[in-house]
Biopython code that builds the backbone (N, CA, C, O; Angstrom):
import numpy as np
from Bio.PDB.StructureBuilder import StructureBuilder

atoms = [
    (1, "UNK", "N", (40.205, 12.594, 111.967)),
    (1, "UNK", "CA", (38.977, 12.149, 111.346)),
    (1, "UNK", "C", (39.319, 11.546, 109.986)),
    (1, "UNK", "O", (39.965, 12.235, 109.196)),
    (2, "UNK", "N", (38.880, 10.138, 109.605)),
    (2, "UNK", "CA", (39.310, 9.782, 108.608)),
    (2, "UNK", "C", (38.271, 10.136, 107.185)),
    (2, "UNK", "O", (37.101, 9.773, 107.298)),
    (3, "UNK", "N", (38.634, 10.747, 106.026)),
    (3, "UNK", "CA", (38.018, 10.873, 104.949)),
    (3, "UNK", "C", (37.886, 10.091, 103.849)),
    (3, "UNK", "O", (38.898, 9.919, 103.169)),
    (4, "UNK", "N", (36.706, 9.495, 103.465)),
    (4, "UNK", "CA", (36.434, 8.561, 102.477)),
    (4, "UNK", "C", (36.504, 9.693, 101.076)),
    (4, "UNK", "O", (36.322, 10.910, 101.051)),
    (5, "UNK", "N", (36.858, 8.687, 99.929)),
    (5, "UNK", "CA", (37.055, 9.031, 98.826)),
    (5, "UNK", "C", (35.677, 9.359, 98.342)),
    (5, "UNK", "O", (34.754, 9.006, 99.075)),
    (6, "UNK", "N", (35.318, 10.126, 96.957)),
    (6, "UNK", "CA", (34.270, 10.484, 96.656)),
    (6, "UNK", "C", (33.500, 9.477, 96.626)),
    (6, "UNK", "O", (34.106, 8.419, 96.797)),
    (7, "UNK", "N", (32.091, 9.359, 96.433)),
    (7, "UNK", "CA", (31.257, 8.417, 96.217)),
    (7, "UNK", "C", (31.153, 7.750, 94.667)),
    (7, "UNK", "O", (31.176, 8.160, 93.507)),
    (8, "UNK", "N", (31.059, 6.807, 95.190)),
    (8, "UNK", "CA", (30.749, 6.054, 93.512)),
    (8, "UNK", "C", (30.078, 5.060, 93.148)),
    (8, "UNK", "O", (30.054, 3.919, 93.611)),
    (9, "UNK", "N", (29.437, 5.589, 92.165)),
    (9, "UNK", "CA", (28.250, 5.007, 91.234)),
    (9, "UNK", "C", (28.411, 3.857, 90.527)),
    (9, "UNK", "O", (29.335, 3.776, 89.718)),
    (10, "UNK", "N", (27.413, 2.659, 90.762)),
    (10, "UNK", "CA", (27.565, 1.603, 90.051)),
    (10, "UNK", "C", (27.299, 1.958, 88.109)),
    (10, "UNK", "O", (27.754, 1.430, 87.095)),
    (11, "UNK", "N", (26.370, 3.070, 88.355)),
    (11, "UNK", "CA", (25.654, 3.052, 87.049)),
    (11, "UNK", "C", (25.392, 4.634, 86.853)),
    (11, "UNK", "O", (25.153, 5.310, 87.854)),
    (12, "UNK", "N", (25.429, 5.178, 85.691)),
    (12, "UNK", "CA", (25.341, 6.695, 85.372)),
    (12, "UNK", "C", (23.948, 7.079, 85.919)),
    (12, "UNK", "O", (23.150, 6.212, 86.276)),
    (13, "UNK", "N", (23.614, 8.708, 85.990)),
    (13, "UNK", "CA", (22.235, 8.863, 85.802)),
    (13, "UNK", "C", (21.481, 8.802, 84.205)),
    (13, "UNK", "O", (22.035, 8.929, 83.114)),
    (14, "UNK", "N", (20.249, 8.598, 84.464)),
    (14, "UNK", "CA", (19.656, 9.009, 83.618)),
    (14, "UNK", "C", (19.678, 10.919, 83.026)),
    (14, "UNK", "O", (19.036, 11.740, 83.680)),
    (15, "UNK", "N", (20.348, 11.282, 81.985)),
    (15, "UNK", "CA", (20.076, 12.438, 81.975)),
    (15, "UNK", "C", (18.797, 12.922, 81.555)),
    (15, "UNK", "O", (18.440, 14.100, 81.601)),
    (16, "UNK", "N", (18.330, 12.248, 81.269)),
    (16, "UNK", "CA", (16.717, 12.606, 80.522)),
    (16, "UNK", "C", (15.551, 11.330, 80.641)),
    (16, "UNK", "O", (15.744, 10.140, 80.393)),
    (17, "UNK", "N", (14.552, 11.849, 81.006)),
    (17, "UNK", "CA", (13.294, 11.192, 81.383)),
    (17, "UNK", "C", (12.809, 10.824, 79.599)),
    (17, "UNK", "O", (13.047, 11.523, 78.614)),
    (18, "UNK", "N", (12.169, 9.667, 79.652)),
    (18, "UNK", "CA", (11.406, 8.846, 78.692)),
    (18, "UNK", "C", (10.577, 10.198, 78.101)),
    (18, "UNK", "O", (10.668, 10.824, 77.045)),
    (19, "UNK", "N", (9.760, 10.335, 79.251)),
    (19, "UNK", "CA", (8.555, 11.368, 78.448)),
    (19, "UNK", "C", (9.273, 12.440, 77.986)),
    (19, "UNK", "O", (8.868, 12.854, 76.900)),
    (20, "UNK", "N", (10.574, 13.256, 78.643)),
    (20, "UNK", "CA", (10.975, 14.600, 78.099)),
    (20, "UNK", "C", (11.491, 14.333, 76.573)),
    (20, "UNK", "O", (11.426, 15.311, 75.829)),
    (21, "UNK", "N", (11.938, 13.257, 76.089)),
    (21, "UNK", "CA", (13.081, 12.944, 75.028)),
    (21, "UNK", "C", (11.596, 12.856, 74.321)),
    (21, "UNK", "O", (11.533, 13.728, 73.455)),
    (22, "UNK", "N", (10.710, 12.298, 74.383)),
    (22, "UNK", "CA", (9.494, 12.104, 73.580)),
    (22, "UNK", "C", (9.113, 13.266, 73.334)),
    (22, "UNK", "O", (8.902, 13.501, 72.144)),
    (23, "UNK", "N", (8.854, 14.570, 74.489)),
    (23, "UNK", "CA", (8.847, 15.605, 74.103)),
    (23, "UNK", "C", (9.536, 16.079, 73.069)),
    (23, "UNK", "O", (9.120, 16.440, 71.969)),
    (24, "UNK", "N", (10.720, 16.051, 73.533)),
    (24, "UNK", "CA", (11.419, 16.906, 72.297)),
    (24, "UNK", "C", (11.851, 16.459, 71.340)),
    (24, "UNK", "O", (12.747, 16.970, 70.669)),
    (25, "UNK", "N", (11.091, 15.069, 71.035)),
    (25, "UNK", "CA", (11.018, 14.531, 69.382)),
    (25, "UNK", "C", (9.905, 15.081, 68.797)),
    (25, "UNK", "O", (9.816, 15.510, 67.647)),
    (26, "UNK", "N", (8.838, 15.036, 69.874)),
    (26, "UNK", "CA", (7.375, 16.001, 69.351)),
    (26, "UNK", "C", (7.906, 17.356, 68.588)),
    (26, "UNK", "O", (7.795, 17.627, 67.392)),
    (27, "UNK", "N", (8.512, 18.124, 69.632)),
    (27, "UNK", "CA", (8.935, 19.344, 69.516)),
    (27, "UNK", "C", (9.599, 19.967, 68.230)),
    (27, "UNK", "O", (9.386, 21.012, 67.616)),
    (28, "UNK", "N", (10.809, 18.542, 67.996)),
    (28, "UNK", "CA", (11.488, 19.203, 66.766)),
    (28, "UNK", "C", (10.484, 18.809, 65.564)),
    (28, "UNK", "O", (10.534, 19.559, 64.589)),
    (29, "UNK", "N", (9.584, 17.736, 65.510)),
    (29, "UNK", "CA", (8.590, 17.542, 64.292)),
    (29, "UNK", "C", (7.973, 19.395, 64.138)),
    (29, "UNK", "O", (8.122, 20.273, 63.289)),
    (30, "UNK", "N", (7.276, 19.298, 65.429)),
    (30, "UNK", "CA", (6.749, 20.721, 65.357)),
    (30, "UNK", "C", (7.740, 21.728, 64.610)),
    (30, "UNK", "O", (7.497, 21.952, 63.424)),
    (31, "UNK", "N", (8.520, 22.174, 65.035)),
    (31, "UNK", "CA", (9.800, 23.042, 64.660)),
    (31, "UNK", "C", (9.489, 22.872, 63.373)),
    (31, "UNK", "O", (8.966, 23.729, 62.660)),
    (32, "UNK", "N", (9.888, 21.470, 62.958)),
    (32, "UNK", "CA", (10.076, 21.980, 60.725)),
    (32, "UNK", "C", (9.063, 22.205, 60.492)),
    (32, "UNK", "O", (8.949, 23.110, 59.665)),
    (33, "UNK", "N", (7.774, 21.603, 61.003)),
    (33, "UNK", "CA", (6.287, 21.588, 60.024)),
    (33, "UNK", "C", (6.468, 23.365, 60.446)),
    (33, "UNK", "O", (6.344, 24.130, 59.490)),
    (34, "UNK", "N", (6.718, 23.924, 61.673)),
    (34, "UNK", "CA", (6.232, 25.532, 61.528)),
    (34, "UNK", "C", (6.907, 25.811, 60.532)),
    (34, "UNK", "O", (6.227, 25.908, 59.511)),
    (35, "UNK", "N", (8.505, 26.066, 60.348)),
    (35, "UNK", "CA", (9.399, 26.312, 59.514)),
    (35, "UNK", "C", (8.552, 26.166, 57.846)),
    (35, "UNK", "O", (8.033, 27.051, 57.166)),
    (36, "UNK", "N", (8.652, 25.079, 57.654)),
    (36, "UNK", "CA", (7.873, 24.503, 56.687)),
    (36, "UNK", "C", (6.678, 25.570, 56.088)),
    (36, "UNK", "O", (6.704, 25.903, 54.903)),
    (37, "UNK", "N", (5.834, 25.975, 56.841)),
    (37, "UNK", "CA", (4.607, 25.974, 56.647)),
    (37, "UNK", "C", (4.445, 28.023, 56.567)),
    (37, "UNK", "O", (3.570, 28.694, 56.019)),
    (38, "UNK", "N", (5.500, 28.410, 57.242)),
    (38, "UNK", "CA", (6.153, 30.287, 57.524)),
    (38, "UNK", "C", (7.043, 29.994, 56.268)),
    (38, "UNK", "O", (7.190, 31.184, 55.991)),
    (39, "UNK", "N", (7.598, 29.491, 55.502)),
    (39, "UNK", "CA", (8.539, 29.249, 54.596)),
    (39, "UNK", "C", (9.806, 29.467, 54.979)),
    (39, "UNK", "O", (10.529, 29.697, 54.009)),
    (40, "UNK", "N", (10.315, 29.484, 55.933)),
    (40, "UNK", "CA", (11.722, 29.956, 56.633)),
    (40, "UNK", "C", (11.437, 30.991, 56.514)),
    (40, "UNK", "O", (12.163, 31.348, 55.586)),
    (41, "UNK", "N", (10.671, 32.086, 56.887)),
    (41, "UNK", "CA", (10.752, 33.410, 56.960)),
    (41, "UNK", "C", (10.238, 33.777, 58.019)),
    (41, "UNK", "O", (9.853, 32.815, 58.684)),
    (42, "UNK", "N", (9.974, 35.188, 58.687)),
    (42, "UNK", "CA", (10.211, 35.816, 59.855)),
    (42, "UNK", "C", (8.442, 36.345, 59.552)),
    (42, "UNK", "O", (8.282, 36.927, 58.479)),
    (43, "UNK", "N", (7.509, 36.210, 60.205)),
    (43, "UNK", "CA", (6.243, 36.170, 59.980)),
    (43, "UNK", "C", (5.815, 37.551, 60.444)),
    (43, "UNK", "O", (4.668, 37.914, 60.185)),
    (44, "UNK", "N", (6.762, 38.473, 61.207)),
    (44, "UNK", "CA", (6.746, 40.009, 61.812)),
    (44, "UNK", "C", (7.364, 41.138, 60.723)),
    (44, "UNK", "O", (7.263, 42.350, 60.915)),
    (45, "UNK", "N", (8.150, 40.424, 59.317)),
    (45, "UNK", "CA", (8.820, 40.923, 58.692)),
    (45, "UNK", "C", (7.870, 41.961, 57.881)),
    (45, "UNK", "O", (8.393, 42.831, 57.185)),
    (46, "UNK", "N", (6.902, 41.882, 57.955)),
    (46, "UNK", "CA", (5.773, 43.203, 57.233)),
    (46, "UNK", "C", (4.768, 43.862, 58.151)),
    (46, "UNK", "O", (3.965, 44.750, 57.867)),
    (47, "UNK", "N", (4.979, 43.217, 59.378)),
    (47, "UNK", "CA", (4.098, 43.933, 60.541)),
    (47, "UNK", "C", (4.922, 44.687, 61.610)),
    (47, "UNK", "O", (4.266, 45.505, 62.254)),
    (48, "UNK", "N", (6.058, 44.588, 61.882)),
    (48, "UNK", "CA", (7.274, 45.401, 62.199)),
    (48, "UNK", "C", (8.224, 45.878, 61.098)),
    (48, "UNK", "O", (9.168, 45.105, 60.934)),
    (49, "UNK", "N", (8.219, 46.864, 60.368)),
    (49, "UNK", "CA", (8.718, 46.986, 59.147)),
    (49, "UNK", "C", (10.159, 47.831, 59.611)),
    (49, "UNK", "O", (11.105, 47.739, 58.829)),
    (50, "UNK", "N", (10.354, 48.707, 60.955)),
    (50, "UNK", "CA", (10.970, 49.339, 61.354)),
    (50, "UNK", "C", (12.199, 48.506, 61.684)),
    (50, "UNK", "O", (13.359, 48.806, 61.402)),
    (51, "UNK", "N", (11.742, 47.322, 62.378)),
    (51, "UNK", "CA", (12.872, 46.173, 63.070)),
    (51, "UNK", "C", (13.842, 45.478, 61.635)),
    (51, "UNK", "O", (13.054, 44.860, 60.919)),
    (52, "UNK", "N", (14.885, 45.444, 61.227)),
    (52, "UNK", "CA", (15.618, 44.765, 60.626)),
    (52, "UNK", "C", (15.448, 43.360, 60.919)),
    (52, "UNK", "O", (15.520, 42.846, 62.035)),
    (53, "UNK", "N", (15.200, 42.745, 59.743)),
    (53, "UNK", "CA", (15.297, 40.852, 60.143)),
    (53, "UNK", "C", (16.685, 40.728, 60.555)),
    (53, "UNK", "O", (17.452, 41.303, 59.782)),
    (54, "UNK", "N", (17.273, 40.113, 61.603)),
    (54, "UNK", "CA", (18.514, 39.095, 61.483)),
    (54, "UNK", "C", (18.331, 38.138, 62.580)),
    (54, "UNK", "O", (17.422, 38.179, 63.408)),
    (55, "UNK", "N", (19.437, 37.122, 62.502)),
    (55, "UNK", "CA", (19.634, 36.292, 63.119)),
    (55, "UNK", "C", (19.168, 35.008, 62.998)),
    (55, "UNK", "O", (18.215, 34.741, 62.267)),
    (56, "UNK", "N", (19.875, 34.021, 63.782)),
    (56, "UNK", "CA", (18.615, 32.655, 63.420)),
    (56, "UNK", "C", (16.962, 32.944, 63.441)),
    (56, "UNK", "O", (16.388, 34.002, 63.700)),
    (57, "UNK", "N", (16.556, 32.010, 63.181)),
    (57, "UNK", "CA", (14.881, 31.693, 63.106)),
    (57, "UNK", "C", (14.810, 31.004, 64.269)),
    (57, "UNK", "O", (15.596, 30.110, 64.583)),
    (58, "UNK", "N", (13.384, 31.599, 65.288)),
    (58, "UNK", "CA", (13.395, 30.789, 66.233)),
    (58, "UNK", "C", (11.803, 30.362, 66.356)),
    (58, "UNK", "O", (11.062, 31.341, 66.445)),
    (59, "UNK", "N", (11.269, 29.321, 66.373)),
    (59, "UNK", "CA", (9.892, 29.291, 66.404)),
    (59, "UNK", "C", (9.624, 28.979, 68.110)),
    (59, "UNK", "O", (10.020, 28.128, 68.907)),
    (60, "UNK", "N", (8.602, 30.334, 68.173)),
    (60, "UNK", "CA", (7.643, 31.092, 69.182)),
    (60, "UNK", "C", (6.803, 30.304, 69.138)),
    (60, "UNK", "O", (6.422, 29.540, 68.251)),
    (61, "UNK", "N", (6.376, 30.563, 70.529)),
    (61, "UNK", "CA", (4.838, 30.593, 71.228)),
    (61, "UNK", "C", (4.155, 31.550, 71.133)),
    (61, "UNK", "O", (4.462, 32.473, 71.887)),
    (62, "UNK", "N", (2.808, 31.796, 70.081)),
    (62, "UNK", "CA", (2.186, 32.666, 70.710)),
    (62, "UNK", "C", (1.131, 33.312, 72.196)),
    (62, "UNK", "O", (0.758, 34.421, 72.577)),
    (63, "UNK", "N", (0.939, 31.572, 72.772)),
    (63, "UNK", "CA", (0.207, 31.904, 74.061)),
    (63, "UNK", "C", (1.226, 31.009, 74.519)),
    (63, "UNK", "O", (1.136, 29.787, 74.404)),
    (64, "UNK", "N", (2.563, 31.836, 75.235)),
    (64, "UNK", "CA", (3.669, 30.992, 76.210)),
    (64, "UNK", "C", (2.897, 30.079, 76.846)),
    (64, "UNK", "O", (1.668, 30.113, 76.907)),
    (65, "UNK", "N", (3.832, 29.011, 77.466)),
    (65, "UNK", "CA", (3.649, 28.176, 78.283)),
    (65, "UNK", "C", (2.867, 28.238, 79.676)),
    (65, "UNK", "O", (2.084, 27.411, 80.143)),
    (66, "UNK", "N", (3.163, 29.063, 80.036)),
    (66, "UNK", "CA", (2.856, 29.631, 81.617)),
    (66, "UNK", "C", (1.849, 30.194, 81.437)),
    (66, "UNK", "O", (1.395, 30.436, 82.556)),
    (67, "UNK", "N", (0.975, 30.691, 80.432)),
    (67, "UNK", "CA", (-0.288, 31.289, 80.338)),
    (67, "UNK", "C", (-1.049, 30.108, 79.594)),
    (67, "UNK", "O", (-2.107, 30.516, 79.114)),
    (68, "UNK", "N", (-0.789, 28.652, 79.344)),
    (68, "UNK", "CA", (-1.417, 27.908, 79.373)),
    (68, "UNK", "C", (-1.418, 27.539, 77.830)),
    (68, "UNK", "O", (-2.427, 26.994, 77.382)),
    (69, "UNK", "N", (-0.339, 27.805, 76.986)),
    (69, "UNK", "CA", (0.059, 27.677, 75.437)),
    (69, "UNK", "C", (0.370, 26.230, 75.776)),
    (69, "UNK", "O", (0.530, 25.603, 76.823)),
    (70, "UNK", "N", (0.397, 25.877, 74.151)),
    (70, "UNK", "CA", (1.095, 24.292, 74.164)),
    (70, "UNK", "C", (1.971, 24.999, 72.958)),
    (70, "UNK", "O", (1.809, 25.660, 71.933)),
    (71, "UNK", "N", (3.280, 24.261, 73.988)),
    (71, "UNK", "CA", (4.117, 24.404, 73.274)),
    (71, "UNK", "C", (4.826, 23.125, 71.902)),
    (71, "UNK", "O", (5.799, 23.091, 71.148)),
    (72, "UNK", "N", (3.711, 22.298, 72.198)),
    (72, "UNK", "CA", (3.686, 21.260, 71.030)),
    (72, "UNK", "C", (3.000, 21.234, 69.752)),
    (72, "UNK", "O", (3.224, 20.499, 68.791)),
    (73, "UNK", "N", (2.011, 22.270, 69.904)),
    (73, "UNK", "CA", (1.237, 22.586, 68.897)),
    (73, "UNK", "C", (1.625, 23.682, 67.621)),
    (73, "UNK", "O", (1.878, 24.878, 67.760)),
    (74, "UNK", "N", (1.598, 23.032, 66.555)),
    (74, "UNK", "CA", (2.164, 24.102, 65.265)),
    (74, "UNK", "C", (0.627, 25.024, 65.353)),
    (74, "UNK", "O", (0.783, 26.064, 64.712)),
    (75, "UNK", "N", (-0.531, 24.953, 65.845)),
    (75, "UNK", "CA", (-1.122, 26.441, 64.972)),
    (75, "UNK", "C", (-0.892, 27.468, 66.917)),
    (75, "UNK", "O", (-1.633, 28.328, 67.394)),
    (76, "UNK", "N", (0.249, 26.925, 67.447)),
    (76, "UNK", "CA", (0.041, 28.074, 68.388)),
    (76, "UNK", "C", (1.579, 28.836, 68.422)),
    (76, "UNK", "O", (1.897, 29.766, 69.163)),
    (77, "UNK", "N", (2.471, 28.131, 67.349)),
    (77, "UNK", "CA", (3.707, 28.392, 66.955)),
    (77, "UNK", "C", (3.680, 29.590, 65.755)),
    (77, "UNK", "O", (2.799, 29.860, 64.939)),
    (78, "UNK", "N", (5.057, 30.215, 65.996)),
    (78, "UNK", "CA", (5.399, 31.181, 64.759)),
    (78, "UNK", "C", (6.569, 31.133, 64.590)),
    (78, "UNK", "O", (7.374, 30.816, 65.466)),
    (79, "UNK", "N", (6.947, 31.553, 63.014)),
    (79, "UNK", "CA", (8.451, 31.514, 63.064)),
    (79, "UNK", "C", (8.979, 33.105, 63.574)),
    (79, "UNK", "O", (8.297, 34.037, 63.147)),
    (80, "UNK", "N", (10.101, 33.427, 64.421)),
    (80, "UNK", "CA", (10.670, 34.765, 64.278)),
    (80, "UNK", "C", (11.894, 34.950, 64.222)),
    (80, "UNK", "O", (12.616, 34.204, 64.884)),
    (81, "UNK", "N", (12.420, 35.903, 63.487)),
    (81, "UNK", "CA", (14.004, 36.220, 63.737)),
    (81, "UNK", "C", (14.386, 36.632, 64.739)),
    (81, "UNK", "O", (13.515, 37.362, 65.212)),
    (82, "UNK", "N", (15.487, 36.555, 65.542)),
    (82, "UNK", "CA", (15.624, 36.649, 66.800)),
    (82, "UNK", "C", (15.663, 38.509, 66.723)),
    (82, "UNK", "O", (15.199, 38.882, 67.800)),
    (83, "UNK", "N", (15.876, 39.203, 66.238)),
    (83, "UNK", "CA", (15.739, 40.711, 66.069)),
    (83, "UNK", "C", (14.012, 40.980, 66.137)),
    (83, "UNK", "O", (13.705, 42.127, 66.462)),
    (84, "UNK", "N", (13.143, 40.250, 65.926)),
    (84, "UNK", "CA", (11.598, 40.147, 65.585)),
    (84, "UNK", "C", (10.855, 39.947, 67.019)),
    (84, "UNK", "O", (9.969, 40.624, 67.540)),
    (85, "UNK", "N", (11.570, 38.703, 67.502)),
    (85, "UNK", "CA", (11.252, 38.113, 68.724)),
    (85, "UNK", "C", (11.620, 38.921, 70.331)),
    (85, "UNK", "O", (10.908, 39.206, 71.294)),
    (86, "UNK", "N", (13.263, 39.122, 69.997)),
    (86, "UNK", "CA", (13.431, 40.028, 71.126)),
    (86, "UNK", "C", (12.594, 41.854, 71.332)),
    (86, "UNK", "O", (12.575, 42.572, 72.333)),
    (87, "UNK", "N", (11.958, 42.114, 69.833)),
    (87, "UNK", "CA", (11.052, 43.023, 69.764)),
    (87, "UNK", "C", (10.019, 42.578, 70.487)),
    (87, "UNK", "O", (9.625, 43.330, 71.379)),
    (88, "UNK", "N", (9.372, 41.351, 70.308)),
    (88, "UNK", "CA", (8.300, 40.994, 70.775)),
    (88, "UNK", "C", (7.997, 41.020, 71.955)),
    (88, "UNK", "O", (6.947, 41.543, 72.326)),
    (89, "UNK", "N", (8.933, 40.409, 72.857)),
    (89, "UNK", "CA", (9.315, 40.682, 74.235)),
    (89, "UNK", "C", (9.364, 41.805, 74.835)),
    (89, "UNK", "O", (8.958, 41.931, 75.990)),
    (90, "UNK", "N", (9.920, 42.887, 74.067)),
    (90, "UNK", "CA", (9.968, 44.216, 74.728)),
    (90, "UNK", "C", (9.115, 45.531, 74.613)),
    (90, "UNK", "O", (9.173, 46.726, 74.905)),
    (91, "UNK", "N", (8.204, 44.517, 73.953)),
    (91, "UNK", "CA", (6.759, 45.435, 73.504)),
    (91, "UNK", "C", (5.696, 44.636, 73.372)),
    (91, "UNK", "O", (5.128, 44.457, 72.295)),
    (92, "UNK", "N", (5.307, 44.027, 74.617)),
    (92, "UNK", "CA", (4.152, 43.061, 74.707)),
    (92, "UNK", "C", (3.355, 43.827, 74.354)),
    (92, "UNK", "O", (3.235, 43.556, 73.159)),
    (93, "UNK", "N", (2.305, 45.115, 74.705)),
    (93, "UNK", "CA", (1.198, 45.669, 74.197)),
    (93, "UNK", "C", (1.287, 45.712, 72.890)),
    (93, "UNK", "O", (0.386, 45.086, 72.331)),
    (94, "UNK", "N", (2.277, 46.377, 71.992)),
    (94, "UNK", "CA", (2.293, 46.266, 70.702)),
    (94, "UNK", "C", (1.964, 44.841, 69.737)),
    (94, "UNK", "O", (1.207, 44.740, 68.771)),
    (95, "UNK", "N", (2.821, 43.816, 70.380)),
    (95, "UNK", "CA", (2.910, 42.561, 69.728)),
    (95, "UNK", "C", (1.631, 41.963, 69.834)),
    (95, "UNK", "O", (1.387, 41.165, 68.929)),
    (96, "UNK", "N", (0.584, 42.151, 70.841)),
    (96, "UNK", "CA", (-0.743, 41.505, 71.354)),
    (96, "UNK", "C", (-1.846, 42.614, 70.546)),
    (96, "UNK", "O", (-3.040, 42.380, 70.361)),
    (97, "UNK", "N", (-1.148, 43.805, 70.148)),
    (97, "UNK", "CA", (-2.133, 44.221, 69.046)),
    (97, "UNK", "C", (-1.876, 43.938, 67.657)),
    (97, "UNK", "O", (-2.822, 44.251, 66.934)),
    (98, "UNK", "N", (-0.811, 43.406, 67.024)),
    (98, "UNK", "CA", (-0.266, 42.924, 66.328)),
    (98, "UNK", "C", (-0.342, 41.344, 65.803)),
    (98, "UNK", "O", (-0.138, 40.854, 64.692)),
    (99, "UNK", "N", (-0.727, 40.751, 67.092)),
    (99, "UNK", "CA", (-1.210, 39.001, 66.737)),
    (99, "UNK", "C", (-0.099, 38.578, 66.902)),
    (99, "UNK", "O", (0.130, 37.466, 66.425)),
    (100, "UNK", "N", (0.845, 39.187, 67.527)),
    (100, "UNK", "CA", (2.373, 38.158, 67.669)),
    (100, "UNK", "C", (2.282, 37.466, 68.882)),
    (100, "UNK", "O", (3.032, 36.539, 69.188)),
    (101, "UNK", "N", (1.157, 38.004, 69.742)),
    (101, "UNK", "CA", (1.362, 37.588, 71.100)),
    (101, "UNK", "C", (-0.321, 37.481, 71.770)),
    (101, "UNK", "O", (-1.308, 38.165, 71.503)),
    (102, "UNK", "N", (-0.134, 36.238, 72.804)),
    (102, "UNK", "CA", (-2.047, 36.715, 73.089)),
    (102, "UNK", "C", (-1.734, 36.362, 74.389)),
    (102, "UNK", "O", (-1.044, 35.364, 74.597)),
    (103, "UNK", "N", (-2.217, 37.160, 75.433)),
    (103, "UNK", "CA", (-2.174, 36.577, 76.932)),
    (103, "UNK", "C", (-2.495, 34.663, 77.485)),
    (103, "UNK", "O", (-1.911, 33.904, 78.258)),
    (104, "UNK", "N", (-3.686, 34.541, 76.611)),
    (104, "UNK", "CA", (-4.512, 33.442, 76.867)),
    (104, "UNK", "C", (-4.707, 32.679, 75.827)),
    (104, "UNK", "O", (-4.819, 33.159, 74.699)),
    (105, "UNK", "N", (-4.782, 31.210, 76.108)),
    (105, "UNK", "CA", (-5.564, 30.213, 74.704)),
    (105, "UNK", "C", (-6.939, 30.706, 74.285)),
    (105, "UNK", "O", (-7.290, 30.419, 73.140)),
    (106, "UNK", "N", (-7.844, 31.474, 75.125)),
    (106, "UNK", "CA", (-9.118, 31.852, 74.528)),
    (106, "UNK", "C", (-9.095, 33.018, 74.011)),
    (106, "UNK", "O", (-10.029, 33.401, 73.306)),
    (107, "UNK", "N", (-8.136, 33.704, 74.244)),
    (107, "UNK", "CA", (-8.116, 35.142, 73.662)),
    (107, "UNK", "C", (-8.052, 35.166, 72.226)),
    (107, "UNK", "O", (-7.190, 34.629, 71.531)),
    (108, "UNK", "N", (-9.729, 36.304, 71.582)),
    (108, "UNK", "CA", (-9.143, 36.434, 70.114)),
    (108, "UNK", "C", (-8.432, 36.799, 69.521)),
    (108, "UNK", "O", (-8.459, 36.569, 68.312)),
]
sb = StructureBuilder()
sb.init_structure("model")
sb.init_model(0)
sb.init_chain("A")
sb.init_seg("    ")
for serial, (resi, resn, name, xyz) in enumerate(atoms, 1):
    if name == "N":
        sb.init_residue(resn, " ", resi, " ")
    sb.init_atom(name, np.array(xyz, "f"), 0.0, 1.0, " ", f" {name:<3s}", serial, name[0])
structure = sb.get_structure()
C-alpha cells in the first residue's frame, strides 16, 4: 500500500476569529479600567480578613458567564488575589453572602 506524505497547506489557519481578538481587546480595556478603578488591590482584603492576600491580581466575574454575567462589563468585574478568589470558589455560600459572588444578573 503506498503512503502519501503529510498533507499540506497552501496557507496557515486562522488562529483566531475577527470577533474573538475584538473580544479580547474589549476585555483587556475592561481589565485596567477594573484594576484602575479597585486601585490594584484585592476588594475581599477586609471582608475575608482570615485569607492572606497573595499572588497576582485577577479580575473576576461576579455573575460568571454561564449564569448569564458579561464578562465585558467593568461594574460586573472585581479585582481578586488569587488566594481571595480561589477562597471564593471554595465557599460559594459564603462569598454570595459576602457580595463576591451572585448566582444571577438579577440577583440583589
Amino acid at each position: 500500500m503506498k503512503r502519501s506524505g503529510p498533507i499540506r497547506r497552501s496557507g496557515g489557519l486562522n488562529p483566531m476569529s475577527a470577533k474573538r481578538r475584538a473580544e479580547l481587546n474589549i476585555r483587556s480595556r475592561v481589565r485596567k479600567e477594573v484594576l484602575e478603578r479597585d486601585q490594584y488591590k484585592c476588594v475581599a482584603m477586609h471582608l475575608v480578613p482570615d485569607i492572606d492576600c497573595w499572588g497576582p491580581l485577577d479580575v473576576d466575574e461576579i455573575v460568571g458567564r454561564g449564569r448569564g454575567g458579561d464578562w465585558l462589563d467593568p461594574d460586573n468585574c472585581q479585582v481578586l488575589c488569587r488566594a481571595h478568589h480561589d477562597w471564593k470558589h471554595l465557599h460559594p455560600a459564603e462569598a454570595t453572602d459576602l457580595g463576591l459572588t451572585k448566582n444571577r444578573m438579577w440577583d440583589p
